[in-house]
DOMI-930114 format. One record per residue (C-alpha): x, y, z. Coordinates in steps of 0.25 Angstrom, whole numbers. Layout:
BEGIN
ATOM      xx      yy      zz
ATOM       X       Y       Z
...
***
This chain:
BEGIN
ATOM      xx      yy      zz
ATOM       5     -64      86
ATOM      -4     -60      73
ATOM     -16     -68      70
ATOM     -14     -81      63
ATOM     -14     -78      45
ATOM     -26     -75      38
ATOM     -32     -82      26
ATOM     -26     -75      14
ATOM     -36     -66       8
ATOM     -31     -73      -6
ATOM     -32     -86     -10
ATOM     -18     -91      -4
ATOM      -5     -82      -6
ATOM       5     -84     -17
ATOM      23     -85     -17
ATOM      25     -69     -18
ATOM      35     -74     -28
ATOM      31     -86     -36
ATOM      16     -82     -35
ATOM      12     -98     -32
ATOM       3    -102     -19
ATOM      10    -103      -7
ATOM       5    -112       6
ATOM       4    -109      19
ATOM      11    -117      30
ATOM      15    -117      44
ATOM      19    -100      45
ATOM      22    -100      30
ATOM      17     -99      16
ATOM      26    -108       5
ATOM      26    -106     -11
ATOM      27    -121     -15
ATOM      31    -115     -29
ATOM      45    -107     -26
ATOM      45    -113     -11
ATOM      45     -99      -4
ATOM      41     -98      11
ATOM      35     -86      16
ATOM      33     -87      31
ATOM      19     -80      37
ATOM      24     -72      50
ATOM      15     -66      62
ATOM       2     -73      54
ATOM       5     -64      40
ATOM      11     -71      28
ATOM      24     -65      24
ATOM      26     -66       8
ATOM      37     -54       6
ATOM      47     -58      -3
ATOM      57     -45       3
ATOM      59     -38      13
ATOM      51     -27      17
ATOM      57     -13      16
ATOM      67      -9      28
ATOM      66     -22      33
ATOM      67     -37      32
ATOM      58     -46      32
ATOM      62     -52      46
ATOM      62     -40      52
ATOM      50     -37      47
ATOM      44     -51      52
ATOM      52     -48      66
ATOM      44     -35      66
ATOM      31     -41      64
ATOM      33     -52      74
ATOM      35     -42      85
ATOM      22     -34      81
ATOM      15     -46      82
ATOM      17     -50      96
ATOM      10     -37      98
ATOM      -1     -38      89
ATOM     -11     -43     101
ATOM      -6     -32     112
ATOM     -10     -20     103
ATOM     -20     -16      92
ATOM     -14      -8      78
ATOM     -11       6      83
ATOM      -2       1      94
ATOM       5     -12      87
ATOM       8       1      77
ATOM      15       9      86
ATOM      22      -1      94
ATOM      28      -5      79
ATOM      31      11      75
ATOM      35      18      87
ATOM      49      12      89
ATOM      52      13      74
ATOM      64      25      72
ATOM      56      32      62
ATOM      56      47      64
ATOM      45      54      72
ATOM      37      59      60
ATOM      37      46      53
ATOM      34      37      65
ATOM      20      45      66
ATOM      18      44      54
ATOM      20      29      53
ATOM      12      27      65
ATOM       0      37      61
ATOM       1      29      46
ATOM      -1      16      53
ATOM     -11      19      63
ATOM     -22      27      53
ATOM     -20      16      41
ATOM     -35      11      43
ATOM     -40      25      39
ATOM     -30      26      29
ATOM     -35      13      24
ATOM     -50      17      24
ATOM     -45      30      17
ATOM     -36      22       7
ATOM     -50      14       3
ATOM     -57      26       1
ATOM     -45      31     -10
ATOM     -46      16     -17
ATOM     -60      16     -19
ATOM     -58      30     -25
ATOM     -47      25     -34
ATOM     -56      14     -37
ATOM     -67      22     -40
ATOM     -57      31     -50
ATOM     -53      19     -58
ATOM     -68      13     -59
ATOM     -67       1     -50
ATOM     -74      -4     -39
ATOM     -68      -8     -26
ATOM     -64     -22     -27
ATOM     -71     -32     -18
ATOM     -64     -44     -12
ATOM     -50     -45      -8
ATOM     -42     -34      -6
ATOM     -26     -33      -3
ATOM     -18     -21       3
ATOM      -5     -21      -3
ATOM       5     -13       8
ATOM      -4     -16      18
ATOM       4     -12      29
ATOM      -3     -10      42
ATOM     -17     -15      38
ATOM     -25      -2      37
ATOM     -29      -5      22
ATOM     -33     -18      25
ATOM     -41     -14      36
ATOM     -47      -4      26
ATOM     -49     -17      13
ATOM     -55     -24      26
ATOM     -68     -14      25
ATOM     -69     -16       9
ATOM     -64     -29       5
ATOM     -62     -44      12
ATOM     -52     -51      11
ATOM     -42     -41      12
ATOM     -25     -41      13
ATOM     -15     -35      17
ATOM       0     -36      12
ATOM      13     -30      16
ATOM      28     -31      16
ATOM      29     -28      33
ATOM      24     -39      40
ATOM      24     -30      52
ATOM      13     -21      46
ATOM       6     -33      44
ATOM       6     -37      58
ATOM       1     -22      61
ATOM     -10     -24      50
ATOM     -15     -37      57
ATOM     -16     -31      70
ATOM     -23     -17      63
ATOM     -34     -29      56
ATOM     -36     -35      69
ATOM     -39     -21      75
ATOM     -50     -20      65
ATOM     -56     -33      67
ATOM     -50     -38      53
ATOM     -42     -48      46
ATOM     -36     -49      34
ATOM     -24     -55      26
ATOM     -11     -49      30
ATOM       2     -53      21
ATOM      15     -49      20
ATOM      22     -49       6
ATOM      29     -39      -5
ATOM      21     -30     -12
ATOM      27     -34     -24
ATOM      26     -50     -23
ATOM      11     -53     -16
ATOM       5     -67     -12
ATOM      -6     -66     -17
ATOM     -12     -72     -29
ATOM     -15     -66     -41
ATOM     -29     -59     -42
ATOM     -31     -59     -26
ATOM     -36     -47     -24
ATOM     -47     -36     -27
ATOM     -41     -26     -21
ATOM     -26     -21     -19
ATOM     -23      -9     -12
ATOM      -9      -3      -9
ATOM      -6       8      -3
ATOM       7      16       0
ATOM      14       3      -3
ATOM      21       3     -18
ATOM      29      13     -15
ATOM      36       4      -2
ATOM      37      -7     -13
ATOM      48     -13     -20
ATOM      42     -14     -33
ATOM      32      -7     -34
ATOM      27     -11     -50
ATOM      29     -25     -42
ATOM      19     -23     -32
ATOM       7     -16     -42
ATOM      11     -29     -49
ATOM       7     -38     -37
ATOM      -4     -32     -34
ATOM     -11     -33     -47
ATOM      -6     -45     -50
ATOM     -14     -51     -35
ATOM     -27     -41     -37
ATOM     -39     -46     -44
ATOM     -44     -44     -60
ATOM     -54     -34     -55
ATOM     -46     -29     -44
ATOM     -39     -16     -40
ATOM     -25     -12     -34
ATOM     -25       0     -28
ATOM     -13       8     -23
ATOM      -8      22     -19
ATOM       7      27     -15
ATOM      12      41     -12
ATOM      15      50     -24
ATOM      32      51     -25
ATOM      31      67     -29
ATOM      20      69     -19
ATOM      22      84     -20
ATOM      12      89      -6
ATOM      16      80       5
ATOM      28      72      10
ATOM      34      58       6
ATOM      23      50      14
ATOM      33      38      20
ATOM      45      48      25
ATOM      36      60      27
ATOM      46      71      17
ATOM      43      77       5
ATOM      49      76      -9
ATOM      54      62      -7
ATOM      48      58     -22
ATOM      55      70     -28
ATOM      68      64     -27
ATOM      74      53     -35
ATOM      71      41     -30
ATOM      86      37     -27
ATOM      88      49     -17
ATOM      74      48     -10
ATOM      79      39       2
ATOM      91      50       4
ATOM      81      61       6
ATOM      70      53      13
ATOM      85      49      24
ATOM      89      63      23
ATOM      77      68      29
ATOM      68      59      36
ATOM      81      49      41
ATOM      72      37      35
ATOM      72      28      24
ATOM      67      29      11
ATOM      72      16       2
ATOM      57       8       0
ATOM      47      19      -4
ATOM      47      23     -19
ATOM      35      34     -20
ATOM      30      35     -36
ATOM      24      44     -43
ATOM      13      45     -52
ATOM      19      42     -66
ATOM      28      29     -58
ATOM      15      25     -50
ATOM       6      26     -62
ATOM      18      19     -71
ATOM      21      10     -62
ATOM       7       2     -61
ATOM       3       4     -75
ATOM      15      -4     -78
ATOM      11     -15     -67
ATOM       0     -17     -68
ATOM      -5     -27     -82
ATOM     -19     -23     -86
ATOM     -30     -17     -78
ATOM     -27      -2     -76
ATOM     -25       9     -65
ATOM     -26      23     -60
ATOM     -17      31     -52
ATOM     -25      41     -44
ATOM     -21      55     -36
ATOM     -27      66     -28
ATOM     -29      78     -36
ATOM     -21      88     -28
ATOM     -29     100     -34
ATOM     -45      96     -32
ATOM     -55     108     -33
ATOM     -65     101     -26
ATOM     -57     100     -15
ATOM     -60     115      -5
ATOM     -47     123      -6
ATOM     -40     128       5
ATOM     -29     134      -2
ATOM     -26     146     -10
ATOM     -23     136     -23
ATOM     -34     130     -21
ATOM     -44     140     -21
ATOM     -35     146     -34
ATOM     -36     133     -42
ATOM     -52     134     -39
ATOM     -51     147     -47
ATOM     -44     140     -58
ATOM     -48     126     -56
ATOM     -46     122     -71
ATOM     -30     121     -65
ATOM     -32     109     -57
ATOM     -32      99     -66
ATOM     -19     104     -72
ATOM     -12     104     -58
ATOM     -18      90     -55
ATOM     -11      84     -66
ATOM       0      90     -61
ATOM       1      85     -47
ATOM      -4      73     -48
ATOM      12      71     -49
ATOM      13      76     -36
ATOM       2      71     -26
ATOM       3      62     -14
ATOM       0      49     -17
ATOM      -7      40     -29
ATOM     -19      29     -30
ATOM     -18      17     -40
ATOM     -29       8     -44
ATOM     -25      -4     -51
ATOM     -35     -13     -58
ATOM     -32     -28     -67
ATOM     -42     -33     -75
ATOM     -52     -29     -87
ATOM     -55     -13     -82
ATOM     -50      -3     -93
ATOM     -37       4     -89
ATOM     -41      20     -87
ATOM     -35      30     -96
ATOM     -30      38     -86
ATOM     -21      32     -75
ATOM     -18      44     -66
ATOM     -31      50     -61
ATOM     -35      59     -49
ATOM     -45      54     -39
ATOM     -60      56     -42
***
């Protein structure tokens, strides 16, 4: 089985629903206010409030009882493919699951890298202190937060990818609060971070101005949410989660038909936005503070061209700023950083990388 719970990294946990303090008791947390039980399975507190998408919460639980009783016979990359290789995903996707899961440390150093130029863009520092990763999934982020900030979190609706992200932290040597709960209805008490970061995550969500709200409402006065999620009308390259193109340029109602047409799989929990709704959709949720939504520039001069455009547009190089607001509309993927408190909002907030 896991290791036994970890001290919060917050100062006690709160009803997801009725935000009032619960208790701990023998294998479960109680909300004294609405009465509400919420059970804590394999050593991780479980606060979801709904099931998880494509499956239920018991199966979900069954599944991560199972991985536990293996967590002492393997390390990450095999407790990974023992979860993965009997799943009927299709070839393509299956390594790309695998491969996803298996280089998140990297990722996570390289998402760090992307925060801190975000940061850097909207004038703040890196916060200090607590720090939570919101979607955490299998703990590469958190192993990543570990090496900048102490305590960290991590939270996700699968308590399976918990038990793997318990089992990645002990590979490292590290530990750090694991909890399982909604995205849009946390635990934890207002102001109980420094530091959010999601990524890849809104779009899984159910509601998605819900979850910005959350993770304001539990980040500090001089703290920062940072997030990014793939562009809907990415134009270059494929829909990231199913692998096939043009996905976002459909009406959202006939999305899953397509997606079923031509990859056999399902489509139902992922709702990709694009610029205008991304940028809409947290200026709306968000009360105070400010934000920036940030995108690479697809046409940089001072990057070497290797292209025959490229080495026209350095002829004519008064065109690229006229293409880049263009498509800006159309590129992979969108950074946000989302600040409460007394800081000035920018008068810009759509803005390329430095």
């Amino acid at each position: 089985m896991c290791a036994a719970i970890h001290p919060p990294a917050v100062s006690g946990y709160i009803c997801p629903l009725c935000r009032q303090p619960v208790t701990p008791g023998e294998g479960v947390y109680r909300c004294a206010a609405c009465g509400r039980a919420f059970p804590i399975h394999v050593g991780i507190p479980d606060f979801r409030v709904f099931d998880p998408p494509y499956l239920t919460i018991a199966e979900d639980v069954a599944e991560a009882q199972r991985l536990a009783g293996r967590f002492h016979e393997t390390d990450f990359a095999g407790l990974v493919r023992w979860k993965y290789v009997a799943s009927d995903l299709p070839p393509d996707l299956l390594e790309k699951y695998l491969r996803f899961r298996l280089e998140n440390v990297q990722r996570g150093r390289r998402r760090v890298a992307v925060i801190q130029e975000a940061l850097a863009a909207a004038g703040r520092a890196w916060p200090t202190g607590p720090a939570l990763d919101l979607g955490c999934g299998t703990g590469g982020m958190v192993v990543a937060l570990a090496e900048h900030n102490r305590p960290v979190a991590g939270a996700d609706i699968f308590l399976t990818d918990l038990v793997l992200a318990r089992r990645l932290l002990a590979d490292h040597g590290l530990e750090a609060e694991l909890v399982c709960c909604c995205a849009e209805h946390l635990p934890f008490p207002d102001g109980a971070f420094r530091l959010i970061n999601s990524n890849d995550t809104i779009e899984h969500v159910r509601g998605q101005a819900a979850m910005v709200r959350e993770a304001l409402r539990a980040l500090a006065d001089d703290g920062c949410l940072a997030l990014d999620t793939p562009n809907r009308f990415s134009l270059w390259t494929p829909e990231p989660h199913v692998n096939l193109r043009w996905v976002g340029f459909l009406p959202r109602p006939l999305q899953p038909a397509y997606v079923w047409l031509r990859r056999r799989t399902h489509y139902h929990d992922i709702r990709l936005l694009s610029l205008r709704e991304l940028d809409r959709l947290v200026a709306t949720s968000r009360q105070g503070g400010g934000h920036l939504v940030l995108y690479r520039q697809p046409v940089d001069l001072r990057r070497p061209a290797h292209s025959a455009p490229g080495r026209l547009l350095r002829r004519i190089p008064w065109l690229a700023p006229w293409l880049n607001r263009i498509l800006k509309y159309f590129v992979f993927n969108y950074d946000v950083v989302a600040w409460k408190g007394a800081a000035s909002a920018p008068s810009r907030r759509v803005v390329p990388f430095p």
